[in-house]
C-alpha positions, 0 to 999 in steps of 0.5 A, spaced: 299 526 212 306 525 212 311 531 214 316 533 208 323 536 208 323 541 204 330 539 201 329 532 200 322 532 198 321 524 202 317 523 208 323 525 214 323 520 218 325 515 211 329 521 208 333 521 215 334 514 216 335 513 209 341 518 209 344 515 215 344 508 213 346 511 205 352 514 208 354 507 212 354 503 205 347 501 206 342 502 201 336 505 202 331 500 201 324 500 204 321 495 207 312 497 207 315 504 206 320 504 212 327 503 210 331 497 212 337 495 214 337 488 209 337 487 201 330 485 198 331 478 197 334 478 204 328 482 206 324 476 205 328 471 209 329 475 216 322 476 221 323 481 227 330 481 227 331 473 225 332 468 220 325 466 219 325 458 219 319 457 215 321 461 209 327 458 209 324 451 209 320 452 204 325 456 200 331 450 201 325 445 200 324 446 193 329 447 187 325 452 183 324 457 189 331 455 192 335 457 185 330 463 184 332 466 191 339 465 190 338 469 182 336 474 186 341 475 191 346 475 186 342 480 183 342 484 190 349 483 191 351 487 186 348 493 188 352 493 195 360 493 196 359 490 202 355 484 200 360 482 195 365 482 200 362 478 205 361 473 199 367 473 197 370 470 204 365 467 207 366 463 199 373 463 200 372 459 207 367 454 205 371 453 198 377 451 204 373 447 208 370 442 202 376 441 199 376 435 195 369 433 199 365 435 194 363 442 190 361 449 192 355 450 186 353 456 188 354 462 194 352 469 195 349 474 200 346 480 203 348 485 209 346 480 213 345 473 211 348 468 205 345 463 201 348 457 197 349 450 195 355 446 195 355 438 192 359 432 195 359 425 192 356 422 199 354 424 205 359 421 208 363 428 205 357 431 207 359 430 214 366 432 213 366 438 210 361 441 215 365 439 221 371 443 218 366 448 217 362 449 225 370 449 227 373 454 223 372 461 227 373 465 220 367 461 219 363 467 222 355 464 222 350 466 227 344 462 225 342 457 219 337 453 216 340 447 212 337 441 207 341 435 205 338 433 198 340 427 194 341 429 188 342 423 184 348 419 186 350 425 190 347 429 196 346 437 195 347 441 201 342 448 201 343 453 205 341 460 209 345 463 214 346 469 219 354 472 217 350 478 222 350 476 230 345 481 231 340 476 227 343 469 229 336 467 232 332 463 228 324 464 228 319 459 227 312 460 226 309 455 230 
């Protein structure tokens, strides 16, 4: 049986956490019952406090996974102020840094992690935007699972990275 603030009618220690994390700009979304720091869709990405290489893999892998996560994020990312404003600059940063090199297709993100693709014409593009990118401190990445898809004459680059140094490790399974 679970102990009940009378005020809140929620589990106390739920309601307790809950209210700390709702008065920091967090929402108050449960994780088996336990209120996590993350949005949902970000949830499913993170494993003990980090990115977890293995969903991410198999998210970035296929498209279909891949282009329902990011509606869902997207989805999440309105929920919270602070999620859209870590959207905007971290798209602010990449559209900088891929220039004429190819596209930002898609870019949206949690409290604590971002995902997206971005489209360039070779792979040679490829690797001149994302070095751009590993050297710009306004960059602020602390972890990342990436796939290079071609894409028919073109490569798509998907990916998932921590915008939070408090999750910049990546878990793999085995």
């Amino acid at each position: 049986m679970h102990e009940v603030l009378p005020l809140l009618n929620l589990p106390s220690r739920f309601a307790l956490l809950a209210v700390a994390l709702q008065c920091f700009g967090y929402p108050a979304h449960a994780v088996d019952g336990v209120a996590s720091p993350y949005l949902a869709t970000e949830s499913t990405l993170i494993e003990h406090d980090a990115i977890s290489g293995d969903r991410s893999i198999e998210m970035l892998e296929d498209g279909v996974r891949f282009a329902k996560a990011l509606e869902n994020m997207r989805r999440d990312q309105k929920t919270s102020l602070q999620a859209q404003q870590l959207a905007r600059h971290h798209r602010n940063v990449l559209v900088r840094v891929v220039r004429e090199e190819g596209v930002v297709e898609d870019l949206t993100c949690g409290l604590r992690l971002c995902m997206g693709s971005v489209t360039s014409p070779s792979q040679s593009s490829h690797d001149v935007w994302n070095r751009r990118l590993v050297n710009d401190p306004a960059a602020r990445r602390y972890g990342a699972v990436h796939r290079v898809e071609p894409l028919g004459d073109q490569y798509q680059h998907r990916f998932v990275f921590s915008a939070d140094p408090a999750v910049a490790a990546i878990f793999m399974r085995e």
